[in-house]
C-alpha positions as CSV (number, residue, x, y, z in Angstrom):
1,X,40.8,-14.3,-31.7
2,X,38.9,-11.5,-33.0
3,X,35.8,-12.0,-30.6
4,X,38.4,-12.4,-27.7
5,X,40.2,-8.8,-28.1
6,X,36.5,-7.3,-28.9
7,X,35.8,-8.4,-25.4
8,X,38.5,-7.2,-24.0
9,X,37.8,-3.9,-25.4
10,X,34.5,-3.5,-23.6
11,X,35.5,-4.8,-20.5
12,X,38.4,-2.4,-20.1
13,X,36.0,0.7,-19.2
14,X,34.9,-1.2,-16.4
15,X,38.4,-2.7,-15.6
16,X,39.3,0.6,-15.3
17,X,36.3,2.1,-13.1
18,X,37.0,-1.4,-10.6
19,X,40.4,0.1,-10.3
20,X,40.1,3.1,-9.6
21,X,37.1,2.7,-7.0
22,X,39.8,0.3,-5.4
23,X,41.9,3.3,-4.8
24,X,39.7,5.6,-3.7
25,X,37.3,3.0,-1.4
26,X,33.8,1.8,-2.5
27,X,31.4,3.9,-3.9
28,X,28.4,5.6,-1.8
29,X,25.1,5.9,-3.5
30,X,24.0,9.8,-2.8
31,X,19.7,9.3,-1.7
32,X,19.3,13.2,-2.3
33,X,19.1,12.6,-5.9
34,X,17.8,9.8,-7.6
35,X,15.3,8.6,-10.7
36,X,14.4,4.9,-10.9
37,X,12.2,3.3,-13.7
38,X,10.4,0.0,-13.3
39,X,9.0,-1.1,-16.4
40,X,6.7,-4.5,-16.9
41,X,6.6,-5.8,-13.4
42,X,3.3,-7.2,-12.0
43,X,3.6,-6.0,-8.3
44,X,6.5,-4.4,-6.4
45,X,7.3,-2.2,-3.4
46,X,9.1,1.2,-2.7
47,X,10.9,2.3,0.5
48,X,12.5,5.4,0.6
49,X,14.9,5.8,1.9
50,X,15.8,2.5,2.6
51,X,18.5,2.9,5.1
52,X,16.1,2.3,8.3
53,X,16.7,6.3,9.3
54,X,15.7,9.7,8.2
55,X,15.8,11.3,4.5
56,X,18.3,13.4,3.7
57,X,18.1,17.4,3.0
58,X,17.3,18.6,-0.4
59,X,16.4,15.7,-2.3
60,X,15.0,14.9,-5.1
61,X,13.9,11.5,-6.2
62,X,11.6,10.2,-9.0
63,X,10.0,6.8,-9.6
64,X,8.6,5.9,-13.1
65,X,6.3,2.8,-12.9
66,X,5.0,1.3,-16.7
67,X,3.2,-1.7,-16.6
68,X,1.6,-4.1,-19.5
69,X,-1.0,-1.3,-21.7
70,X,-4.3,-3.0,-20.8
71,X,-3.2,-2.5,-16.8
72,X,-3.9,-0.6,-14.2
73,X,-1.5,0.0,-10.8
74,X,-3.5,-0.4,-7.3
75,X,-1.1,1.5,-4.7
76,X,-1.3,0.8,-0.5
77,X,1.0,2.6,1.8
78,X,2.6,1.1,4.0
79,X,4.7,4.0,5.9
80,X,4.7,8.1,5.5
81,X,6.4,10.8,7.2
82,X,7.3,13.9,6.1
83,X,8.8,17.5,7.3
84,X,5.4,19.4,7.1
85,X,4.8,21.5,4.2
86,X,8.8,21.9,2.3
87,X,8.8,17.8,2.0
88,X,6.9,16.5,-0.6
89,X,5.7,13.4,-2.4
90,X,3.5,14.0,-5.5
91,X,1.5,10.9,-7.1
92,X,0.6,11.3,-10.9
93,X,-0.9,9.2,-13.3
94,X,2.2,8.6,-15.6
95,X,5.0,11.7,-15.7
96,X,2.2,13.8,-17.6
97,X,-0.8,12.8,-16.1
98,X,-3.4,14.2,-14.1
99,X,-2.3,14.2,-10.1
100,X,-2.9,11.7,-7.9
101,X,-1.8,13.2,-4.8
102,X,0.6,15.7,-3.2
103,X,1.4,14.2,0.3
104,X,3.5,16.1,3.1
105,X,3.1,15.5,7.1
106,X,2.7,12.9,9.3
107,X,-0.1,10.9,11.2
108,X,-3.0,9.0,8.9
109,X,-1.4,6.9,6.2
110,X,-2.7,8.8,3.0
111,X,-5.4,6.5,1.3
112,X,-5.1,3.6,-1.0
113,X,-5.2,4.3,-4.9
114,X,-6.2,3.3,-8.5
115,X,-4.0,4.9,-11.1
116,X,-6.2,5.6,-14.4
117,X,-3.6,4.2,-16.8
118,X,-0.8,2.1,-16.9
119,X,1.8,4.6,-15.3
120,X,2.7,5.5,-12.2
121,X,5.1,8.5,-11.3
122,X,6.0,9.6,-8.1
123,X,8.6,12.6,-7.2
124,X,9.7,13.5,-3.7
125,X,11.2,16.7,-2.7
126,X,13.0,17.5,0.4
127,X,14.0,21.3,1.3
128,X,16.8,22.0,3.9
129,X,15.5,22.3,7.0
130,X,14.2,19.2,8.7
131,X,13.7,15.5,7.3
132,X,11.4,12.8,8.1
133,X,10.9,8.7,8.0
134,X,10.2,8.8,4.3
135,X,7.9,6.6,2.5
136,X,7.2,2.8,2.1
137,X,4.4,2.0,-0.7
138,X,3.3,-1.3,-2.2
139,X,1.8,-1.7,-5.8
140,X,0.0,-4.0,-7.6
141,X,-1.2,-4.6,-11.4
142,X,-4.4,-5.3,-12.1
143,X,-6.7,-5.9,-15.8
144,X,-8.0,-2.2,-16.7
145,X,-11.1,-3.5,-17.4
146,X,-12.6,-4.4,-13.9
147,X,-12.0,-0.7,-13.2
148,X,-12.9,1.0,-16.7
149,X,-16.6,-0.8,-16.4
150,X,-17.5,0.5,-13.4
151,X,-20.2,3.5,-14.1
152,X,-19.8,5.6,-10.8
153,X,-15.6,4.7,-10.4
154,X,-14.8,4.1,-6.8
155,X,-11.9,3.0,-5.3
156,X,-12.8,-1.3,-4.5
157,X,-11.2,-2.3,-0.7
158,X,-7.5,-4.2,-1.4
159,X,-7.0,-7.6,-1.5
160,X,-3.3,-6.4,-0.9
């Protein structure tokens, strides 16, 4: 009886959230802010925004990518577009790690990449004015030590 009314207990926050999104329709997901973090996956993709359209203005959107410690992240694009200049998508190795990249424009896809560590961050910015197709990356993990052996590092041609 006891585990029963503990149950109920927890459930009713979201009884009560259900509810009320009844009454006021379903809920809409708001793309001009956002922060997503994938932790221990061996591969996965990112397309922002999604919806088959444009970004929206001013927004601000962060991806934090941790994989297994003795891994590294191999990184393809697959789609870019951008507002020249005040629409930006910055690449870093880990939230506090060296840059990557800062990407903004359209035309070439920007290069594939090895991250140097187990982390990937990426943060995109939008300002006001005009918006653009947005992003579509792939990722994979690979063992760090194929890449930490190499003597001169340079970027191997994907298998991806």
């Amino acid at each position: 009886m006891v585990n029963i009314l503990n149950l109920c207990l927890r459930l009713l926050p979201l009884i009560l959230v259900l509810a009320r999104a009844k009454e006021v329709g379903p809920l809409k997901k708001d793309h001009r802010s956002c922060r997503n973090t994938i932790k221990d996956h061996v591969n996965g993709d990112i397309d922002y925004p999604g919806t088959g359209g444009n970004y929206q203005n001013d927004a601000k959107c962060r991806w934090d990518i941790t994989v297994s410690c003795e891994k590294q992240i191999e990184v393809k694009f697959l789609r870019f577009g951008t507002a020249d200049q005040g629409d930006t998508l910055i690449v870093k190795n880990g939230p506090k790690g060296t840059t990557i990249g800062i990407y903004s424009g359209q035309g070439d896809l920007p290069k594939p990449f090895i991250t140097s560590r187990n982390q990937l961050y990426l943060f995109f910015k939008s300002d006001s004015t005009r918006t653009g197709i947005g992003f579509a990356i792939e990722w994979r993990t690979f063992d760090e030590v194929l890449y930490s052996k190499c003597t001169v590092c340079r970027v191997i041609p994907s298998q991806i």
